[in-house]
C-alpha positions as a printed Julia matrix, in Angstrom:
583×3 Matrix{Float64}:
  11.65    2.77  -17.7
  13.59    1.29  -20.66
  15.36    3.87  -22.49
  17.11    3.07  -26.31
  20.73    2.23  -25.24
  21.66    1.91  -28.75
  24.2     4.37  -28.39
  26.03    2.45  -25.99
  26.36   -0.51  -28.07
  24.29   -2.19  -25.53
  21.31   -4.38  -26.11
  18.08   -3.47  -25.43
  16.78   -6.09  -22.42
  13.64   -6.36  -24.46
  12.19   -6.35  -27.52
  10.0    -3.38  -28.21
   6.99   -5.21  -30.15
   6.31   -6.92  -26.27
   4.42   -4.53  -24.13
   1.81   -2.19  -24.08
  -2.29   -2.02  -23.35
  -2.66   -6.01  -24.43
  -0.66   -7.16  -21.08
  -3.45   -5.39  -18.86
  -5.5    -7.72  -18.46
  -3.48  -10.71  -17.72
  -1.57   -8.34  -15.03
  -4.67   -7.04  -13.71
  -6.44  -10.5   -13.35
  -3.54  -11.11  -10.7
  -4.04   -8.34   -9.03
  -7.74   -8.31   -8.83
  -7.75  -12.19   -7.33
  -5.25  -11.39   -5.04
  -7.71   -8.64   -3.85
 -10.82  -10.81   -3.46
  -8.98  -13.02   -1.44
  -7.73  -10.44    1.1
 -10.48   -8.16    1.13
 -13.08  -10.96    1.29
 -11.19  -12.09    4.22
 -10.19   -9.17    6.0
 -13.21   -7.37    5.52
 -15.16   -9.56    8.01
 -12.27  -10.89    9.75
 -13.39   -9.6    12.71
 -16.25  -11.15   12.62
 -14.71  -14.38   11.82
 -12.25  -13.98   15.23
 -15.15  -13.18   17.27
 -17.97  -15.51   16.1
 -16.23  -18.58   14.86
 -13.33  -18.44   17.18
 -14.76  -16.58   19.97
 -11.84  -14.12   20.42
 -12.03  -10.99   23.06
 -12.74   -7.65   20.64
  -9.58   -6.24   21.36
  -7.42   -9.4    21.08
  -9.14  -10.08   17.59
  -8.53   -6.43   16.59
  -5.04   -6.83   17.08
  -4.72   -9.72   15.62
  -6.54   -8.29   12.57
  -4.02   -5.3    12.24
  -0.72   -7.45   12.91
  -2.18   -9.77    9.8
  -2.43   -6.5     8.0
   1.0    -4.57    8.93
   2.49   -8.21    8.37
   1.21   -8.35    4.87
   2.17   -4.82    4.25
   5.87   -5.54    5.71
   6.47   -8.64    3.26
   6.45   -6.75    0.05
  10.7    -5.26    1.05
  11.38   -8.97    1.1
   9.36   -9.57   -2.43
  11.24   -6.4    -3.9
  14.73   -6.93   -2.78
  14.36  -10.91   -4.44
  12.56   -9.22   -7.5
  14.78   -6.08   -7.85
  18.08   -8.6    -6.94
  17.47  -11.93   -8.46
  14.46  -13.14   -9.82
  12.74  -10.45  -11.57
   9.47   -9.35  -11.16
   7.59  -11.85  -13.75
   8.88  -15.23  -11.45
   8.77  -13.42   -8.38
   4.66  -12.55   -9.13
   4.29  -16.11  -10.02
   6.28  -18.18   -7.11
   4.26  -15.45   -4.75
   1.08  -16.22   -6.25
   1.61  -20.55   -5.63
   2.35  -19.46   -1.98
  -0.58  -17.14   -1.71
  -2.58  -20.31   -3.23
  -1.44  -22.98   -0.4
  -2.11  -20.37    2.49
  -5.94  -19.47    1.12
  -6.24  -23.62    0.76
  -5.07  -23.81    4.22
  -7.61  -21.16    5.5
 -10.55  -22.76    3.53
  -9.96  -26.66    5.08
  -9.55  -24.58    8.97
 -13.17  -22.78    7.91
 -15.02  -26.23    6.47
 -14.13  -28.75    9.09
 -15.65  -27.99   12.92
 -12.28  -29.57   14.45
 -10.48  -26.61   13.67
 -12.72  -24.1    15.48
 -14.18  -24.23   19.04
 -17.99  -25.51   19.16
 -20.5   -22.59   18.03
 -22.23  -20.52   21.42
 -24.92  -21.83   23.12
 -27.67  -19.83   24.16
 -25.92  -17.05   27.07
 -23.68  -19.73   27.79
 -19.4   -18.33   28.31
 -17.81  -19.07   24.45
 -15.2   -21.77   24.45
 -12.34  -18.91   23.11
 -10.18  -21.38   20.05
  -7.12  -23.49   21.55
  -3.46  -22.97   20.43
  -3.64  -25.46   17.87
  -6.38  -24.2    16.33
  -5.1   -20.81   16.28
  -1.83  -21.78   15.3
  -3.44  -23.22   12.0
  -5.15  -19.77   11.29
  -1.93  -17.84   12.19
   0.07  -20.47    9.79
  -2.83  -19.83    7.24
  -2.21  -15.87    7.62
   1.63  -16.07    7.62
   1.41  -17.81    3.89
  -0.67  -15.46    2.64
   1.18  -12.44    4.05
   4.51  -14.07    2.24
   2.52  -14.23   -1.0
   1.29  -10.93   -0.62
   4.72   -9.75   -0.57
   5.77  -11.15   -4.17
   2.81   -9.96   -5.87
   2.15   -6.2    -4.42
   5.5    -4.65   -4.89
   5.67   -6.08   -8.3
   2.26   -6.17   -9.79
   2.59   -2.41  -10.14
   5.93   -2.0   -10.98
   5.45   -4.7   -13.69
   2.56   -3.48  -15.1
   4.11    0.51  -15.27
   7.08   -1.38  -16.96
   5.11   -2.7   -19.69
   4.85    1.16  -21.14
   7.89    3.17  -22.81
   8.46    6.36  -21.41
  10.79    7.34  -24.41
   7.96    6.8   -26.67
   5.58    9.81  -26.99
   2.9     7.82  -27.7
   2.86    5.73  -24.27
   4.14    8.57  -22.34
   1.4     9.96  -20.67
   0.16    5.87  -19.75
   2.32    6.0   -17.07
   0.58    7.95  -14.63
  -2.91    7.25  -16.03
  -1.85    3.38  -15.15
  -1.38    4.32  -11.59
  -5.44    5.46  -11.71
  -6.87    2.92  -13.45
  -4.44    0.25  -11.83
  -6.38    1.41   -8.28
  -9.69    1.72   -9.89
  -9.22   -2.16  -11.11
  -8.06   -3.22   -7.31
 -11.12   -1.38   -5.85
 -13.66   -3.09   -8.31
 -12.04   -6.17   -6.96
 -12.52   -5.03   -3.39
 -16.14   -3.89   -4.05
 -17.02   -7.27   -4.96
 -15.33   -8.74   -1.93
 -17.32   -6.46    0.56
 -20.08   -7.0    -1.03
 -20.85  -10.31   -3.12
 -18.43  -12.4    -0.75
 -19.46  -10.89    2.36
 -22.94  -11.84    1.74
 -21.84  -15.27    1.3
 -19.81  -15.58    3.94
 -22.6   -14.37    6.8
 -26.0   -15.81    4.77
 -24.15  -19.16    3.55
 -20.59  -20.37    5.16
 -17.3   -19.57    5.6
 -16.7   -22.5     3.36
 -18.08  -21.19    0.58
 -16.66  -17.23    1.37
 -13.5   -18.9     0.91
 -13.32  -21.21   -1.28
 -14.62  -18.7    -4.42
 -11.55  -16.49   -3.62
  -9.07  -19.06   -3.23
 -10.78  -20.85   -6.83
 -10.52  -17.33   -8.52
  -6.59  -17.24   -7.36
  -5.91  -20.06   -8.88
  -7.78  -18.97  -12.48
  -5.87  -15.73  -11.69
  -2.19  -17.64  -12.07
  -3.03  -19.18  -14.87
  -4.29  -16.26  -17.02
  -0.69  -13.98  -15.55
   1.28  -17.41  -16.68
  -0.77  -17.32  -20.17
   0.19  -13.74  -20.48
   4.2   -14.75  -20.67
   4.95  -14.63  -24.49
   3.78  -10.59  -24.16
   5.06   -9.31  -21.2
   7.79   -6.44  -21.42
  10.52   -8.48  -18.83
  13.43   -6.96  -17.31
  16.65   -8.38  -16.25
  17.61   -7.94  -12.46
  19.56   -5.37  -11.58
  21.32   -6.44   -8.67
  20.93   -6.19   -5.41
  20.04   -2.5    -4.38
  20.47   -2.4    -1.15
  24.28   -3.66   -1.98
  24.29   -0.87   -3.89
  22.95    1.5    -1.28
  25.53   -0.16    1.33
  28.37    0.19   -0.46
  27.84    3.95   -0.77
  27.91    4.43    2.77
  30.93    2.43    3.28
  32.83    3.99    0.5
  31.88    7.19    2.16
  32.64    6.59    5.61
  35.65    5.44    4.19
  36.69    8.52    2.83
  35.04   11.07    5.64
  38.27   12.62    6.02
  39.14   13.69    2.7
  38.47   17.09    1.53
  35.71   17.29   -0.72
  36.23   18.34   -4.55
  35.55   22.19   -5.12
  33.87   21.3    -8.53
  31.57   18.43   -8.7
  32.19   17.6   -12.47
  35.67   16.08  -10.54
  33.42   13.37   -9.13
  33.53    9.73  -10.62
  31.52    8.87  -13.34
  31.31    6.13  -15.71
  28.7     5.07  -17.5
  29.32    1.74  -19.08
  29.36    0.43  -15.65
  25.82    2.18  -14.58
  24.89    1.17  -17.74
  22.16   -1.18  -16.24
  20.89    0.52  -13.75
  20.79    3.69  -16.13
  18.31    2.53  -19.16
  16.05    5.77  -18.23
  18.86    8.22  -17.3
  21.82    9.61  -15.4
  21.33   11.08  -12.04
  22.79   13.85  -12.06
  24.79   15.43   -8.77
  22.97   17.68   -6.32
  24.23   19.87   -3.75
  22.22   18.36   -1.14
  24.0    15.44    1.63
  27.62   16.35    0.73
  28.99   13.78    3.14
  27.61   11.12    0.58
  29.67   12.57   -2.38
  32.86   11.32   -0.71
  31.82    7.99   -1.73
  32.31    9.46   -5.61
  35.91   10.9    -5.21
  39.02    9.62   -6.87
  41.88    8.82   -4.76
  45.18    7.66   -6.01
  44.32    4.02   -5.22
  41.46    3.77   -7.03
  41.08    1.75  -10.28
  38.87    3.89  -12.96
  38.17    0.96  -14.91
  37.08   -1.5   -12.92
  36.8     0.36   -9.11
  36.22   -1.35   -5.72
  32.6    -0.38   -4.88
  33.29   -1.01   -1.15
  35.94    2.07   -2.05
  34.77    4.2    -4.99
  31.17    4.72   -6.04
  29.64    6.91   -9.5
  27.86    9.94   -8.55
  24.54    7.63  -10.22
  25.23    5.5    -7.58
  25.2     8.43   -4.94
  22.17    9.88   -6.02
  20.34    6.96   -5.86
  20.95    6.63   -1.82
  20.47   10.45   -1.62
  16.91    9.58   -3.59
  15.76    7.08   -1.14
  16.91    9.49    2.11
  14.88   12.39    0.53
  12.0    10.25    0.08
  12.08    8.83    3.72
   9.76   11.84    5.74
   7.39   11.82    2.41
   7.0     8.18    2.84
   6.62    8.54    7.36
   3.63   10.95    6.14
   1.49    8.2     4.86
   1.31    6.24    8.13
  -1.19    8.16   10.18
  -3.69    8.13    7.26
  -3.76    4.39    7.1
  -4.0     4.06   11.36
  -7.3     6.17   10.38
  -8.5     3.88    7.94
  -7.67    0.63    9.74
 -10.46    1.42   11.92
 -13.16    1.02    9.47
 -12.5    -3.23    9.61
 -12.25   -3.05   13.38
 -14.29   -0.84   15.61
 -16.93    1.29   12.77
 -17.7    -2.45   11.65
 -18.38   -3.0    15.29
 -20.52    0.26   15.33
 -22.72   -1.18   12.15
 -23.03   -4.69   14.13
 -24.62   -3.19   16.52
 -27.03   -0.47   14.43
 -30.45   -1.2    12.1
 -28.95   -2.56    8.86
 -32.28   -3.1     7.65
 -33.0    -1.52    4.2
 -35.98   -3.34    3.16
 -38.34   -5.74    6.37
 -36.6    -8.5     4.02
 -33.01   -7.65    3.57
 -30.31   -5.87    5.48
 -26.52   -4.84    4.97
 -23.9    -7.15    6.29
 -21.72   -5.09    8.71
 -18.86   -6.06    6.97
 -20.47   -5.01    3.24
 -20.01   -0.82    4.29
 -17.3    -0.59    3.65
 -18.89   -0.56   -0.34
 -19.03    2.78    0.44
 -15.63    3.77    0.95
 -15.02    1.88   -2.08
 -17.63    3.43   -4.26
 -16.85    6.59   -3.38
 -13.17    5.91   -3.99
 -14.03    4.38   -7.65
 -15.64    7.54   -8.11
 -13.62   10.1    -6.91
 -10.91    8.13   -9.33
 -13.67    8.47  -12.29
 -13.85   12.16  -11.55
 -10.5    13.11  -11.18
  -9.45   11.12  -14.48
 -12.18   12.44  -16.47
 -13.26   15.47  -15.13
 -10.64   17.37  -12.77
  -7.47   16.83  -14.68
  -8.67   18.39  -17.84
  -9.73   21.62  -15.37
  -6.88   22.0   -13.83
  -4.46   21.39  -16.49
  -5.61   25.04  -17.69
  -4.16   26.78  -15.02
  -1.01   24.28  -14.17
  -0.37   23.27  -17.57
   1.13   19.8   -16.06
  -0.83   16.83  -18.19
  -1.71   15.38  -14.83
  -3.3    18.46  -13.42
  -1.7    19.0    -9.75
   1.6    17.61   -8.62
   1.52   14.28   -6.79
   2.35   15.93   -3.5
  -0.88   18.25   -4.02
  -3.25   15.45   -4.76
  -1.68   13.82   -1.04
  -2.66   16.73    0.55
  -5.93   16.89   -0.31
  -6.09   13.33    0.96
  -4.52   14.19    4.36
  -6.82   16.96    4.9
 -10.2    14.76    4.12
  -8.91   12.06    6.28
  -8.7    14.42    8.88
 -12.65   15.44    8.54
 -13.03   11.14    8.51
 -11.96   10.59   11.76
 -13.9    13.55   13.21
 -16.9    12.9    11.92
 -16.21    8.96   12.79
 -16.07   10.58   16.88
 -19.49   12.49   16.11
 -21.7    10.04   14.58
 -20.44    7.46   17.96
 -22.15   10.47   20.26
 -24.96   10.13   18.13
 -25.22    6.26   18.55
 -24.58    6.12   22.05
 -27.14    8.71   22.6
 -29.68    6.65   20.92
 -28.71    3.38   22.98
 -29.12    5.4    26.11
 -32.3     6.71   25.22
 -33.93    2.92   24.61
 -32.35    1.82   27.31
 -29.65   -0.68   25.73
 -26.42    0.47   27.46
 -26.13   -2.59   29.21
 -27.55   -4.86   26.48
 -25.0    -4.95   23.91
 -26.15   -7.92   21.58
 -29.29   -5.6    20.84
 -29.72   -3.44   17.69
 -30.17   -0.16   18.39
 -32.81    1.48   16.71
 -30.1     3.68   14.54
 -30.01    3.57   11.25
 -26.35    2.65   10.12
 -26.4     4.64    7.16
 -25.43    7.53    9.81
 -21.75    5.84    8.94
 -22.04    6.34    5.74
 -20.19    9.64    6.21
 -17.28    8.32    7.58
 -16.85    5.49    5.32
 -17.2     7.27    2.35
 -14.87   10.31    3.56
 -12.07    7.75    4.17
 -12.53    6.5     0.32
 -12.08    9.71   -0.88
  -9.25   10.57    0.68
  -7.43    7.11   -0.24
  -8.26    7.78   -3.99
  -6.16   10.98   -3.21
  -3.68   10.04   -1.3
  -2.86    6.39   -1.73
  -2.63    6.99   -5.19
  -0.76   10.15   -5.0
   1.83    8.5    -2.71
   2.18    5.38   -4.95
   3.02    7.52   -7.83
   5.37    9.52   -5.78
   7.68    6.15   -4.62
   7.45    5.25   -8.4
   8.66    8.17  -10.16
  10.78    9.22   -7.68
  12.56    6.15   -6.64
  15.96    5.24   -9.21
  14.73    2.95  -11.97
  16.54    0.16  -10.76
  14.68    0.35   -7.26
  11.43    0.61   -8.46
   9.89   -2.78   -7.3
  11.55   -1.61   -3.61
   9.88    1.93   -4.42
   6.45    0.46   -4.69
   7.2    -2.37   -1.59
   7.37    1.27    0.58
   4.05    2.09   -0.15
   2.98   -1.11    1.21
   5.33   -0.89    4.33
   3.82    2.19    5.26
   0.75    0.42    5.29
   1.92   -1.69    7.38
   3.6     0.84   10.14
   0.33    2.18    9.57
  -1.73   -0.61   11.05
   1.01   -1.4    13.84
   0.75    1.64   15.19
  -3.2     0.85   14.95
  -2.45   -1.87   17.52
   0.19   -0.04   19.41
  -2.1     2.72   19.94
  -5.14    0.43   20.59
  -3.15   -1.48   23.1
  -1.84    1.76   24.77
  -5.7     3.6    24.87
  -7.5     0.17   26.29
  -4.57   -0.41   28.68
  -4.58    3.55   29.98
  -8.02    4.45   29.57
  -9.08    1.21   31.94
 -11.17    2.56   35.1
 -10.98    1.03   38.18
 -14.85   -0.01   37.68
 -14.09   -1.84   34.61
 -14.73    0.89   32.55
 -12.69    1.83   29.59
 -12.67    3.5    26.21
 -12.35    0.85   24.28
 -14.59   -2.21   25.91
 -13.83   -6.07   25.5
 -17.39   -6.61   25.26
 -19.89   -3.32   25.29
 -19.03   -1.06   23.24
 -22.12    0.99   24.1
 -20.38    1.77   27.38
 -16.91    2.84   26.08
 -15.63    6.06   24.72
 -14.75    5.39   21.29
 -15.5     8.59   19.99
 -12.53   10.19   22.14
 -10.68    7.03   20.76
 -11.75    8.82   17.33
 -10.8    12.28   17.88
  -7.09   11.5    19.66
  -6.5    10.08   16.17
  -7.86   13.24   14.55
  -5.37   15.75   16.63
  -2.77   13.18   15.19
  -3.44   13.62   11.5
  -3.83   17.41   12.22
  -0.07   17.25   13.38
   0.97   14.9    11.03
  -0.36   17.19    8.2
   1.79   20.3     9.15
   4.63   18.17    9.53
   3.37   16.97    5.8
   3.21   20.48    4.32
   6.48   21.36    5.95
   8.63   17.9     4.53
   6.99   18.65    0.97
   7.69   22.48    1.06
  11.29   21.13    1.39
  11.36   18.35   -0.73
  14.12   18.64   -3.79
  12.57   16.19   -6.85
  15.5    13.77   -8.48
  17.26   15.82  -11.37
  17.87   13.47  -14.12
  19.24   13.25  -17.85
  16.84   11.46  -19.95
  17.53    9.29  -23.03
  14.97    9.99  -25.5
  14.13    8.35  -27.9
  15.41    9.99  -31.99
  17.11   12.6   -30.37
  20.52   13.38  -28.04
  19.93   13.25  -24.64
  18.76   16.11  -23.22
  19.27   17.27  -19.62
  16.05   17.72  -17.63
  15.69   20.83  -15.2
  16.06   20.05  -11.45
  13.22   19.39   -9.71
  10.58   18.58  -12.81
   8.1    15.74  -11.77
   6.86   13.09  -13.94
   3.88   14.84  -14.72
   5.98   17.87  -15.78
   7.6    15.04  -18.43
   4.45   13.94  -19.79
């Protein structure tokens, strides 16, 4: 964060009356819009690619997860021009226009009857939608997933810089913005799944859409109103230039014999001076190969050194940062393959269940997921309120377990998600058997669908753990001058996470196919398949990927770095101390 460079002689790249609580609501009111839209889209999606454009379940499912991974992969191009160029303020707002044309685009395909095939007629074989018309929703998509990209990565990152670490006062607001910052976004989301879901299935598509896309728009002009207060930093270059030139500049020097003391390593600060505001990394023993990059040769020029040559140890920790962050950040995909399933085949399993709560009124298959979301607002209430001040007794960190503890604990629950998920399908096919509705698979089964509510609301609980836990892991741990590519991570292993939903969805219908037509995961009758095995293979893979988990965080070395504080000399922090041990 920004650190008093005084010192230095250097000018502070803001003024420190600009900040603080007042900018959360303009920053949030981004975020929050930018969430209706998505969520009130993707929520029912499948629905949408089924009903209104008559695509094959698994062909809409895919589609579905490719939107999401795409819209999770954007946010690396959003940080690099954020980080590099723009900054994160312009960045959030050019993203946000973009977003803005791509949910107009989606609204006009959903109001005129051109754009889709004609609706189903009686039993009749669905006219599936023609290229062109597809090729306007994919268009639609694409914009939105570009838009997506500017505002994710930096919507956090912007809002965490709006707080002084150096100040004791905002010090522990840090990590409690990471909280409340995913509390906020799942309001947003509860209203989607709920309020707009409703809308879309009881009144038009038209409508579904249109409120989202109107509330974007009020949503750039409250973040543009927001300006005169905002805490904005100056790019810091390019980071991956920076990352780059490390490896060349050690490659480079491969053959030299490395320094027996690493105080003999180049430094200089007036030239990491920007990249530095919060602290010098300091060297670790770890990846010697890299430190090559930091020794002085009689070429080199001390003052003004080819970086494609010679490189500050800073400068070498910060690649050595990213590296040891890599099998932290690999962790987080399985959980979110797990989770992709709940807007693809359990919303399939509630279609086809009694959704009745009252003779008058029943739950749109795409509103449960309210109850991951519910029980992930309150799982966030809890912990904030309740379980930090407990466990702070005995671990005397002010955020009461580590990051890399509180991911755990999601990775384990997610694991009990997906079983359960494989359990309750027994249950429902044993209850379509027994009325004799295998073969009719438009019929409600006389289920209740609150019988999901277990699996939804397991899969909520362990995103308020680990989603949150892993965001505030690529945030503190990533160098300062990364941060906005820190937090664009987080979203790109959401979006492995859902390609490998369609990779391994692909690879189980292709495999699993019968030579009667049957298959684990049906086209059209799901009441036929085996998607409780479907369930349980991705249970045995969160079981492996959590010893691998527990093994990479056992091993993982935390950044060591000397802060600048604020009225005092700087003060060198012990190796391996986490944000939480800061605060």
């Amino acid at each position: 964060m920004i650190k008093n460079m005084e010192e230095k002689g250097s000018k502070s790249h803001v003024k420190r009356q600009k900040g603080g609580m007042i900018t959360m609501p303009f920053i949030f009111s981004n975020e929050v819009c930018e969430k209706l839209a998505v969520v009130g889209f993707n929520t029912n999606m499948i629905s949408y690619l089924t009903t209104q454009l008559h695509m094959p379940l698994t062909k809409a499912a895919n589609t579905l997860t490719n939107f999401g991974g795409t819209g999770s992969l954007t946010p690396l191009i959003g940080a690099f021009v954020a980080d590099a160029y723009a900054g994160r303020f312009w960045t959030i707002t050019i993203a946000s226009i973009i977003y803005q044309i791509g949910m107009i685009c989606l609204t006009i395909s959903a109001i005129l009857p051109q754009l889709r095939p004609p609706p189903c007629e009686g039993e009749q074989v669905c006219q599936e939608a023609n290229k062109g018309q597809v090729a306007i929703l994919y268009v639609s998509l694409l914009l939105a997933a570009i838009g997506s990209g500017g505002i994710r990565p930096c919507v956090v990152a912007f809002g965490a810089d709006q707080f002084d670490e150096t100040d004791p006062k905002q010090a522990t607001k840090t990590w409690k913005y990471f909280n409340w910052y995913y509390f906020v976004m799942g309001a947003a989301i509860l209203v989607a799944v709920t309020v707009l879901v409703y809308i879309q299935d009881n009144i038009g598509w038209g409508w579904g859409l249109g409120i989202p896309t109107f509330a974007m728009l009020l949503s750039i002009i409250a973040f543009l109103f927001g300006y005169p207060l905002y805490r904005n930093l100056d790019p810091a270059g390019s980071p991956f230039t920076r990352l780059l030139q490390v490896c060349v500049a050690a490659f480079r020097k491969r053959k030299l014999t490395m320094v027996t003391d690493p105080k003999l390593l180049y430094e200089n600060e007036e030239l990491d001076a920007a990249i530095s505001l919060g602290g010098k990394l300091l060297h670790t023993k770890h990846m010697k190969f890299l430190d090559k990059a930091a020794i002085v040769t009689e070429g080199d020029d001390l003052k003004s050194p080819n970086l494609w040559r010679l490189n500050t140890v800073h400068r070498v920790e910060e690649l050595k940062s990213v590296i040891r962050m890599g099998p932290i950040w690999a962790s987080g995909i399985l959980l979110i393959t797990a989770y992709a399933q709940q807007s693809t085949f359990s919303l399939q399993q509630a279609k086809s269940m009694d959704r009745h709560v009252t003779k008058s009124f029943q739950i749109p298959a795409g509103s449960m997921s309210v109850f991951t979301i519910v029980s992930m607002l309150s799982t966030i209430a809890l912990y904030d309120r309740l379980l930090i001040p407990f466990t702070r007794k005995f671990t005397g960190l002010d955020r009461g377990i580590t990051f890399l503890h509180r991911m755990g604990i999601g990775f384990v629950i997610s694991v009990f998600a997906t079983l359960v998920a494989g359990l309750v399908e027994v249950k429902r096919k044993q209850a379509a058997a027994a009325h004799g509705l295998v073969d009719k698979p438009h019929t409600i089964i006389p289920i209740s669908v609150f019988w999901l509510v277990p699996q939804y609301s397991l899969h909520g609980i362990a995103e308020a753990f680990m989603s949150i836990g892993h965001l505030e892991f690529f945030y503190d741990q990533a160098p300062e001058s990364m941060r906005s590519t820190a937090t664009a991570l987080f979203w790109t292993a959401i979006s492995v996470g859902n390609y490998f939903s369609t990779f391994l969805v692909t690879l189980v219908h292709k495999f699993s196919a019968g030579p009667n037509g049957s298959n684990w995961l049906p086209d059209n009758n799901l009441n036929k398949g085996k998607l409780e095995y479907f369930y349980w293979l991705i249970t045995l893979l969160q079981v492996a990927n959590l010893i691998y988990y527990i093994f990479c965080a056992k091993m993982y070395t935390f950044k060591p770095i000397q802060v600048h504080n604020k009225g005092s000399d700087s003060s060198e922090e012990e190796e391996g101390v986490e944000l939480g041990n800061k605060v």
